[in-house]
Phi, psi and omega in degrees: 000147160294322165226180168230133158262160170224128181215167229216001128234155182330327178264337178260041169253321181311314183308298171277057113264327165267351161268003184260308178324294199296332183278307219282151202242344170235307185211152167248127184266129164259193214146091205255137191190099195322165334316055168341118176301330197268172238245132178250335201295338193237175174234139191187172175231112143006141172290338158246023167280323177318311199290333211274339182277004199266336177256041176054027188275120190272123170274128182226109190252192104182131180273136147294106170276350145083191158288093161170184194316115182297319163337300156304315168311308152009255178332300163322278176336308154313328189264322186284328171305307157327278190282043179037003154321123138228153207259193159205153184242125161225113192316323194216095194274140156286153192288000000 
């Protein structure tokens, strides 16, 4: 990389991540780790990973399940697998 950005809440971290979804043209490395910006209680995928994976953009992940329903997190895992994402789950991500 060339540069670094820094940002510094929850909705323009959120923001620029779904405009690098929208960009991105083969594949997204995520490295997921609490706190989350994203709305966690439910279950959803964003509209823009739908698109990008509907243009054939390969999802590669791994999640932190962090503080909050594990039940949900569950779920969540399941729909993003579901939608051809793949994870790995780790109890504990280093900063």
């Amino acid at each position: 990389m060339d540069f670094i950005e820094v940002y510094s809440t929850g909705k323009t971290i959120f923001n620029r991540y779904e405009e690098l979804e929208y960009a991105s043209k083969k594949f997204v490395y995520s490295f997921c780790k609490a706190p989350y910006v994203m709305d966690t209680s439910r279950v959803y995928i964003n509209d823009a990973q739908l698109e990008s994976m509907e243009r054939g953009v390969k999802y590669k992940s791994i999640y932190e399940p962090g503080f909050r329903d594990f039940d949900v997190f569950v779920e969540q895992m399941k729909s993003y697998i579901e939608h051809g994402e793949e994870i790995r789950i780790m109890e504990n991500l280093p900063i």
